[in-house]
C-alpha positions as CSV (number, residue, x, y, z in Angstrom):
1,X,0.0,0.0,0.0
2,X,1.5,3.5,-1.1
3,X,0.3,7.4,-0.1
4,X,-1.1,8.6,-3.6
5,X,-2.4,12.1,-2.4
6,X,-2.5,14.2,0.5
7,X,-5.4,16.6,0.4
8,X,-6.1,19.7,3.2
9,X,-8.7,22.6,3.0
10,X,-9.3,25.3,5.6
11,X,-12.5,25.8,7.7
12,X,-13.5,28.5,9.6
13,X,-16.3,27.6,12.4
14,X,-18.4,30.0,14.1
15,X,-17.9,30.2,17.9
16,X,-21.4,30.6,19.6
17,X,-19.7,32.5,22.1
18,X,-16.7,34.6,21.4
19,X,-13.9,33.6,23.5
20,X,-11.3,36.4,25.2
21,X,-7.7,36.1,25.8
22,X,-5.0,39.1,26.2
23,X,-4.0,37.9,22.5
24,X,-7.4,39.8,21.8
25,X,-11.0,38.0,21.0
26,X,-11.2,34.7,19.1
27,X,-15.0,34.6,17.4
28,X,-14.0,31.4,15.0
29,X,-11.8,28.5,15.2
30,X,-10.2,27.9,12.2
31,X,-9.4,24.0,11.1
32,X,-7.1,22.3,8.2
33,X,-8.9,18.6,7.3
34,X,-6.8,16.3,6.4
35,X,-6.9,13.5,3.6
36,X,-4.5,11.2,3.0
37,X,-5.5,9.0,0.6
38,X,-3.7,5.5,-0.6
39,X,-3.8,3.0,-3.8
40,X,-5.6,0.8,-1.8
41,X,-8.7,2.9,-1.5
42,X,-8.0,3.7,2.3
43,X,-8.1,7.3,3.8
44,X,-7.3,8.4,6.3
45,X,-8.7,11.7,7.9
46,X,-7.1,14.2,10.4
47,X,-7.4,17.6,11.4
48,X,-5.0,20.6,12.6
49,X,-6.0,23.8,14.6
50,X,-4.9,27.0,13.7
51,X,-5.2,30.5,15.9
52,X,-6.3,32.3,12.8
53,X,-6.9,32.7,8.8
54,X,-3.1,33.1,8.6
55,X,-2.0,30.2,11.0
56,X,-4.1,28.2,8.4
57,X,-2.8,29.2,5.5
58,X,1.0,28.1,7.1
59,X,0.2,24.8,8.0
60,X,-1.1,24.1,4.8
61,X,1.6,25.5,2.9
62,X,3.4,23.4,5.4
63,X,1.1,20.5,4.8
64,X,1.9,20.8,1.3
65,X,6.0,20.6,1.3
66,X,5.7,17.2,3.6
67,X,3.1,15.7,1.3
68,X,5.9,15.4,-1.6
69,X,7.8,13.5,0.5
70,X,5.1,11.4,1.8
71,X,3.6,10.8,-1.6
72,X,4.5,7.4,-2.8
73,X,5.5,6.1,0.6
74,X,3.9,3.1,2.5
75,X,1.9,5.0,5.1
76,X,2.2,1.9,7.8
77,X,5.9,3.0,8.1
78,X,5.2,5.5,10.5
79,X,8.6,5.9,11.9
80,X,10.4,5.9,8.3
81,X,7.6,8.4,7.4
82,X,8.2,10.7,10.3
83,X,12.4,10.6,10.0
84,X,12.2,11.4,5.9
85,X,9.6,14.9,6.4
């Protein structure tokens, strides 16, 4: 079984009540979902949280760069996975 594609898009969710911090007010949580999908016809779904539009937009550029390396790998070999990105 081989990674064939790893596929992200951003999603901002409404909070029903705004949440304060001294970073300022937080009125959305904004989430990258995850697929990674294999030649097998398995996928596998995950999700990362992000502080804001921007810290969205990193991880998926992020995202991005370690999916060429993960592309074409066998995604049961976690550890040889994790020392290649």
């Amino acid at each position: 079984m081989r990674i064939t594609a790893v596929r992200s898009r951003t999603v901002r969710v409404p909070l029903a009540t705004p949440t304060r911090s001294h970073s300022g007010t937080m009125d959305a949580m904004w989430y990258l979902l995850v697929d990674v999908e294999t030649d097998a016809g398995i996928v596998g779904v995950a999700y990362l949280w992000a502080f804001s539009a921007n810290g969205a937009r990193a991880l998926a550029h992020t995202l991005a760069e370690l999916a060429t390396v993960a592309v074409g790998e066998n995604p049961l070999a976690s550890a040889r996975l994790w020392e290649r990105m």
